[in-house]
C-alpha positions as CSV (number, residue, x, y, z in Angstrom):
1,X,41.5,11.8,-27.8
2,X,39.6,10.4,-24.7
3,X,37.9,12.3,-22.1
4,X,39.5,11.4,-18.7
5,X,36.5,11.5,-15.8
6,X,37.5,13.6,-12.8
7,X,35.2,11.5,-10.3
8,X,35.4,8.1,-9.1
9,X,32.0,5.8,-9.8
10,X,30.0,5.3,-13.2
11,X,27.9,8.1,-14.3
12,X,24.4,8.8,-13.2
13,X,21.6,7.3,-14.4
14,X,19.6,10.1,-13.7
15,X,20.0,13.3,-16.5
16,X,21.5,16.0,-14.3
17,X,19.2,18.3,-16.0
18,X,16.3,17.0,-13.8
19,X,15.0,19.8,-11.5
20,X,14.5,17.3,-8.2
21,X,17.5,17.7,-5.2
22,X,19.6,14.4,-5.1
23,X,17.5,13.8,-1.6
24,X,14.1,13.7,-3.7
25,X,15.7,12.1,-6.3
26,X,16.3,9.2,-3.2
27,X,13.4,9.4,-2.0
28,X,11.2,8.8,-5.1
29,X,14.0,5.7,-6.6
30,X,12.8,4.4,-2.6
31,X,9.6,4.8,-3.2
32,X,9.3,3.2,-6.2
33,X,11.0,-0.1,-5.2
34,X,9.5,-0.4,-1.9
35,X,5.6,0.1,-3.3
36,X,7.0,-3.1,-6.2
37,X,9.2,-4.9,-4.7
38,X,8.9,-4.8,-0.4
39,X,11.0,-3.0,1.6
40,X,12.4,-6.2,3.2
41,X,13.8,-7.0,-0.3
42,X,15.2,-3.5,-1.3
43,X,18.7,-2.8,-0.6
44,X,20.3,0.3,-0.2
45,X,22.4,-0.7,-3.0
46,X,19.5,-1.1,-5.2
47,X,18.2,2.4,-4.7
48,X,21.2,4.1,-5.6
49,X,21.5,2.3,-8.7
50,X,18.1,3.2,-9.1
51,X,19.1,7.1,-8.7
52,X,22.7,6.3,-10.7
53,X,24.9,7.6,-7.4
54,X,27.3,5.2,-5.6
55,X,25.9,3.7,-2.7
56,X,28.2,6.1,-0.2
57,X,26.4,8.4,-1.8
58,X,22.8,7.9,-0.5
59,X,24.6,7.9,3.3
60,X,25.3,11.5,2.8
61,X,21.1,12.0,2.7
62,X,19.9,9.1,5.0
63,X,21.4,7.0,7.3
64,X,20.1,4.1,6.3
65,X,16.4,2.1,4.1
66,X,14.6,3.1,8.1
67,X,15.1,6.5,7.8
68,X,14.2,6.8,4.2
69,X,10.7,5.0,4.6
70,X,10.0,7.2,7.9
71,X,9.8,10.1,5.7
72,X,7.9,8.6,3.1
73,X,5.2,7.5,5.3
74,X,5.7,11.1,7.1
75,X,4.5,12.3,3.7
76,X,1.6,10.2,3.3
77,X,-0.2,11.6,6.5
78,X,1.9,14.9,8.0
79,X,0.2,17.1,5.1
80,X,-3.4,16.5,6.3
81,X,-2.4,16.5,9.6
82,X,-0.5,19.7,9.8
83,X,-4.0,21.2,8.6
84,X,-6.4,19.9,11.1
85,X,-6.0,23.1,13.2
86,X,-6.6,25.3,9.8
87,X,-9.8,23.7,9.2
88,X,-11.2,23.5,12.5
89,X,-10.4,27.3,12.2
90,X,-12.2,28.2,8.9
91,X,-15.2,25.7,10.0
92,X,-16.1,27.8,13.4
93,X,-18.8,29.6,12.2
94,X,-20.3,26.0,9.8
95,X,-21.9,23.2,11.2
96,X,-19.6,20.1,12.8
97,X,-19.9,18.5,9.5
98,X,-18.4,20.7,7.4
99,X,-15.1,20.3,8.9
100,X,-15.3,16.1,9.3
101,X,-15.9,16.6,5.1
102,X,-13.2,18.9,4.3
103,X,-10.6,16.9,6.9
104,X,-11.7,14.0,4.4
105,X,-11.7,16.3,1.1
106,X,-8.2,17.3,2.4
107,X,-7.1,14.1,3.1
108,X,-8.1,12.2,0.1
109,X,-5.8,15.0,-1.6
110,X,-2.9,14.1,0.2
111,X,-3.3,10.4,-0.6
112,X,-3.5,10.8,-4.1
113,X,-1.0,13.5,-4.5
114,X,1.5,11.8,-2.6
115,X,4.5,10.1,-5.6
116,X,4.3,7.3,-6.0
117,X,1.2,6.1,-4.5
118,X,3.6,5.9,-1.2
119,X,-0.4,5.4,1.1
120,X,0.4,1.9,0.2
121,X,3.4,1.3,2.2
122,X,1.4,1.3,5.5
123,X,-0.6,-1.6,4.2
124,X,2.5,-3.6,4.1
125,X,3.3,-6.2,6.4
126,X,7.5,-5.6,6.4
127,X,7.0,-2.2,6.8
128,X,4.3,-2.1,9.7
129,X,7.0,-4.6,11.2
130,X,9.9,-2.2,11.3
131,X,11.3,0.4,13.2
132,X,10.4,3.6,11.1
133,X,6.7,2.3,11.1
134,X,6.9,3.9,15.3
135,X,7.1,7.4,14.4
136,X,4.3,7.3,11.5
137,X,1.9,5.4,14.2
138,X,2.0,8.1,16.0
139,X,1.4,10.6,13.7
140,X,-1.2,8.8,12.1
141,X,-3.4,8.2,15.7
142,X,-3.3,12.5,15.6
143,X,-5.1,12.4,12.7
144,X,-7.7,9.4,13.9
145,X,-8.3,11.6,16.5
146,X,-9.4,14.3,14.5
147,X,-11.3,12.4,12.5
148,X,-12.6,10.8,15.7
149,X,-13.5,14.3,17.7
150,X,-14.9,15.8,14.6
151,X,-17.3,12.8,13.6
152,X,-18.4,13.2,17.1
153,X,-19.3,16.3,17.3
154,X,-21.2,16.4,14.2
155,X,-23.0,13.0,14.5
156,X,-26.5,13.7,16.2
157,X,-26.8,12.5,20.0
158,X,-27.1,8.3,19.6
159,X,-26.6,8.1,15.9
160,X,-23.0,7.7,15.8
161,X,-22.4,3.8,14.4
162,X,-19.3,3.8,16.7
163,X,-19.5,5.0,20.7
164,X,-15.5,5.3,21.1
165,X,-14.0,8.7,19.1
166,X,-10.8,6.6,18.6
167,X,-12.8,3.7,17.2
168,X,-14.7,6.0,15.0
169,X,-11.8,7.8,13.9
170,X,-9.8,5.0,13.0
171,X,-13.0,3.5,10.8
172,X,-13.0,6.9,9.3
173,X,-9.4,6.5,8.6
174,X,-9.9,3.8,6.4
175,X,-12.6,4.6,4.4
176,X,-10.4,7.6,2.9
177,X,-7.3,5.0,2.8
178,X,-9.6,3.2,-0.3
179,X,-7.7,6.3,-2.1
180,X,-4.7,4.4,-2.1
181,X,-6.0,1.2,-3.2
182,X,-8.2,3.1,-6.4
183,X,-5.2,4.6,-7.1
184,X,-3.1,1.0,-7.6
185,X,-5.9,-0.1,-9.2
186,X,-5.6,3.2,-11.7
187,X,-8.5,4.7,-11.3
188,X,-8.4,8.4,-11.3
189,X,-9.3,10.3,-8.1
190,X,-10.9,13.4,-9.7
191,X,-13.6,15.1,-7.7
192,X,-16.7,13.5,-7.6
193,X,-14.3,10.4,-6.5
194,X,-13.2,12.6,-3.8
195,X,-16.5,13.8,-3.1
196,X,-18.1,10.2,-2.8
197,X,-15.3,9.1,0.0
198,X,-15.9,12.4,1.9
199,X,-19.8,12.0,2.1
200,X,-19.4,7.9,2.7
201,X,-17.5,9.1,6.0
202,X,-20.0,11.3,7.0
203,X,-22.6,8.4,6.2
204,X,-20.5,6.7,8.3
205,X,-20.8,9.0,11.3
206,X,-24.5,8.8,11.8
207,X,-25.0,12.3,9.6
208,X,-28.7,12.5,7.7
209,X,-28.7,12.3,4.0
210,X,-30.4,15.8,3.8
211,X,-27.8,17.3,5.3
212,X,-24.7,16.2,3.3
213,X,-25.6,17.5,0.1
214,X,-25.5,21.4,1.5
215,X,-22.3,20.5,3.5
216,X,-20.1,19.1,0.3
217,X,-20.7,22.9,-1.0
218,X,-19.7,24.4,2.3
219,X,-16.5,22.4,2.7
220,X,-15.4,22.6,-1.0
221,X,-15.3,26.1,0.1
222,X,-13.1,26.1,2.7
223,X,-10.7,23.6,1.1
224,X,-10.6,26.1,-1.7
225,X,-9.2,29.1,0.5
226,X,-6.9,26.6,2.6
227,X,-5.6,25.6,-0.7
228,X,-5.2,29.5,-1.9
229,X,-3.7,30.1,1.9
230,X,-1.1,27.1,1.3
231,X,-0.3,28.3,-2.3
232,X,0.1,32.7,-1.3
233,X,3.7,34.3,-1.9
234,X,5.0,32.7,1.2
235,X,3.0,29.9,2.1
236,X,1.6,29.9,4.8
237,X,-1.9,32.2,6.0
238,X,-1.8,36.3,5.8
């Protein structure tokens, strides 16, 4: 006796005990083939093979490859910048440093948490050229202007490396975005990797060696409580 299907289209690929939504499930099969293959030469077609849905399908989520990379760049820089504010708010009472280290502590985190080491998209010459790279530039000069206004303010009078914030920011920027490139080149960003990128950024902001050491230990601390904030009952700060 044969089993008549009660769908159109093959079956997925994907077990359908997997715990990810069919949107995640998108989103990581994008991932994937845009970090190894380009995004120029990934087809919508492609991904939902990839995910083992017809490509109609993938419409339901996304409208199209643009939208699909917008979020995944979203995701490579929105985390760290949605908590700028926290951490300017738990460093009030340190020094200026504290919070420039635990921006970077927080955003090294985000860059090697993200799936599928998605920080190297932006480096990527189709996608920088396309439409959905827009939004992300703009999110991404938020967060080189924290950086920026942060480094300033700790950097003592005429030791800053860089006059401009924005300059300074950006230069900041890219120091933590070696995360993306140690993680292609698989090695492991445990803590003392993350610790090394944070205190090379405040090196790189003009602040004294005998200052860093007592700072790491302050901003560990307050990335420990944002990270028990961000992990309470309901998410967000009591």
């Amino acid at each position: 006796m044969s089993i008549r299907r009660t769908h159109p289209g093959r079956p997925r690929l994907v077990p359908s005990r997997t715990a990810a939504p069919p949107r995640e499930q998108v989103l990581h099969a994008a991932a994937q083939l845009f970090v190894t293959k380009g995004f120029a030469a990934t087809s919508t077609r492609e991904i939902a093979e990839q995910v083992g849905i017809r490509q109609a399908s993938l419409y339901y989520h996304f409208t199209g490859k643009d939208e699909i990379l917008a979020e995944l760049l979203e995701r490579s820089v929105r985390p760290t910048v949605d908590r700028v504010a926290r951490i300017e708010q738990l460093t009030a009472s340190e020094s200026p440093e504290t919070a420039l280290y635990a921006l970077a502590l927080v955003d090294v985190q985000t860059l090697a948490e993200a799936p599928d080491n998605i920080g190297m998209l932006a480096t990527h010459p189709d996608v920088t050229s396309s439409e959905a790279f827009d939004a992300f530039r703009s999110t991404r000069a938020e967060l080189a202007d924290a950086y920026g206004r942060l480094a300033t303010r700790a950097a003592e009078p005429g030791v800053a490396p860089v006059a401009d914030p924005r300059h300074l920011g950006e230069m900041l920027m890219h120091l933590v975005e070696v995360t993306t490139s140690l993680r292609g080149s698989g090695v492991p960003i445990d803590d003392t990797t993350a610790a090394v990128i944070a205190a090379t950024c405040l090196r790189a902001s003009g602040i004294p060696e005998s200052r860093i050491t007592t700072t790491a230990l302050a901003a560990a601390t307050v990335v420990d409580e944002l990270c028990a904030r961000d992990s309470g009952p309901t998410g967000s700060e009591s």
